[in-house]
C-alpha positions as CSV (number, residue, x, y, z in Angstrom):
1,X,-14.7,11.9,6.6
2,X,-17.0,14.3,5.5
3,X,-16.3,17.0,8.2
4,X,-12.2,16.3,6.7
5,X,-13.4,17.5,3.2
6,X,-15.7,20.2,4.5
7,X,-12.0,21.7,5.8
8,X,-10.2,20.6,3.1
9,X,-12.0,22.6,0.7
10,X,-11.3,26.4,1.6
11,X,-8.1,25.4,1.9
12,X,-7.6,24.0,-1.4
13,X,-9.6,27.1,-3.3
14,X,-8.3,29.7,-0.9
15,X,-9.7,33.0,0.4
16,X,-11.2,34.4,-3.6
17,X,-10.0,31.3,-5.2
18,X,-6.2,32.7,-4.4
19,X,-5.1,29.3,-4.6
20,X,-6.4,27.3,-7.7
21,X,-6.4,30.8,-9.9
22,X,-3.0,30.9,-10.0
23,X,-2.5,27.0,-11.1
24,X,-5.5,27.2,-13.3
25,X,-4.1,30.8,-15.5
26,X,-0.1,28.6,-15.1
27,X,-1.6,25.6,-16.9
28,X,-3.9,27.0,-18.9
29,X,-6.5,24.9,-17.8
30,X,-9.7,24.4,-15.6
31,X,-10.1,23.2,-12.3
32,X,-13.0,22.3,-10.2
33,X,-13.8,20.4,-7.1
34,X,-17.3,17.9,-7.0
35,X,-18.3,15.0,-4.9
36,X,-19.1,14.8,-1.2
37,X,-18.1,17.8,1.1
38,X,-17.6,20.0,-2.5
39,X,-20.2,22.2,-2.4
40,X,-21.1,22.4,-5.7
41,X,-25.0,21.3,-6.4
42,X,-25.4,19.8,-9.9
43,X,-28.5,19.0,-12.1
44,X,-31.8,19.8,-11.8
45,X,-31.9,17.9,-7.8
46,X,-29.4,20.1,-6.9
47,X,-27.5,18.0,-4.9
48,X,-23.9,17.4,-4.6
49,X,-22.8,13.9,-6.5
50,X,-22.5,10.8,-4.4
51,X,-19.0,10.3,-4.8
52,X,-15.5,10.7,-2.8
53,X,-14.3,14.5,-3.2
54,X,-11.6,14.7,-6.4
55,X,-10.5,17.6,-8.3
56,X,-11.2,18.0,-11.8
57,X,-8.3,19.4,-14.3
58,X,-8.4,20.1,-18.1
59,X,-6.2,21.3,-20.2
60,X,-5.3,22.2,-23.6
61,X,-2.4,20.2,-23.6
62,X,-0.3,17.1,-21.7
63,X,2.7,19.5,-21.0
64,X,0.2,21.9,-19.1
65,X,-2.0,19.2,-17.9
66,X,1.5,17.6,-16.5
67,X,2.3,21.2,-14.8
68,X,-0.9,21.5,-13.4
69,X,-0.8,18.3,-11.7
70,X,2.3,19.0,-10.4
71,X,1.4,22.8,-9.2
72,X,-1.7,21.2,-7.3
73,X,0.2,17.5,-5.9
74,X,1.9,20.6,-3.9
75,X,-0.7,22.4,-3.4
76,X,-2.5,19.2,-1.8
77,X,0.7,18.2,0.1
78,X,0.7,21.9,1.3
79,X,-3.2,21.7,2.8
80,X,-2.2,18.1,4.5
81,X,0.4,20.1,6.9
């Protein structure tokens, strides 16, 4: 499971963040990836969170907040094959 999100993960960002820049600058929002097979160490242990991999949006608004959940159900779909 782990060694799934481990792979997932370039995917999803893409080579330079090529990937979630563009859906993060369409929706005006922010985007970012925690839990297991992330990457990303938080507070002071350093560690990445005990809990399943999800992807964080937020945005200014619930018409860009809608887009970007759209943009990155495709962009998900896309990574699955």
């Amino acid at each position: 499971k782990e060694a799934k999100a481990l792979q997932l993960v370039p995917l999803l960002i893409g080579k330079g963040g090529s990937n979630l820049k563009p859906i993060a600058e369409a929706c005006n929002g922010k985007i970012r990836i925690r839990g297991k097979g992330s990457g990303f160490k938080q507070g002071a242990s350093q560690k990445e969170a005990q809990v399943p991999l999800q992807i964080v949006l937020s945005c200014a608004s619930s018409e860009d907040y809608s887009l970007g959940c759209d943009l990155l159900v495709k962009l998900l779909s896309r990574a699955q094959g």
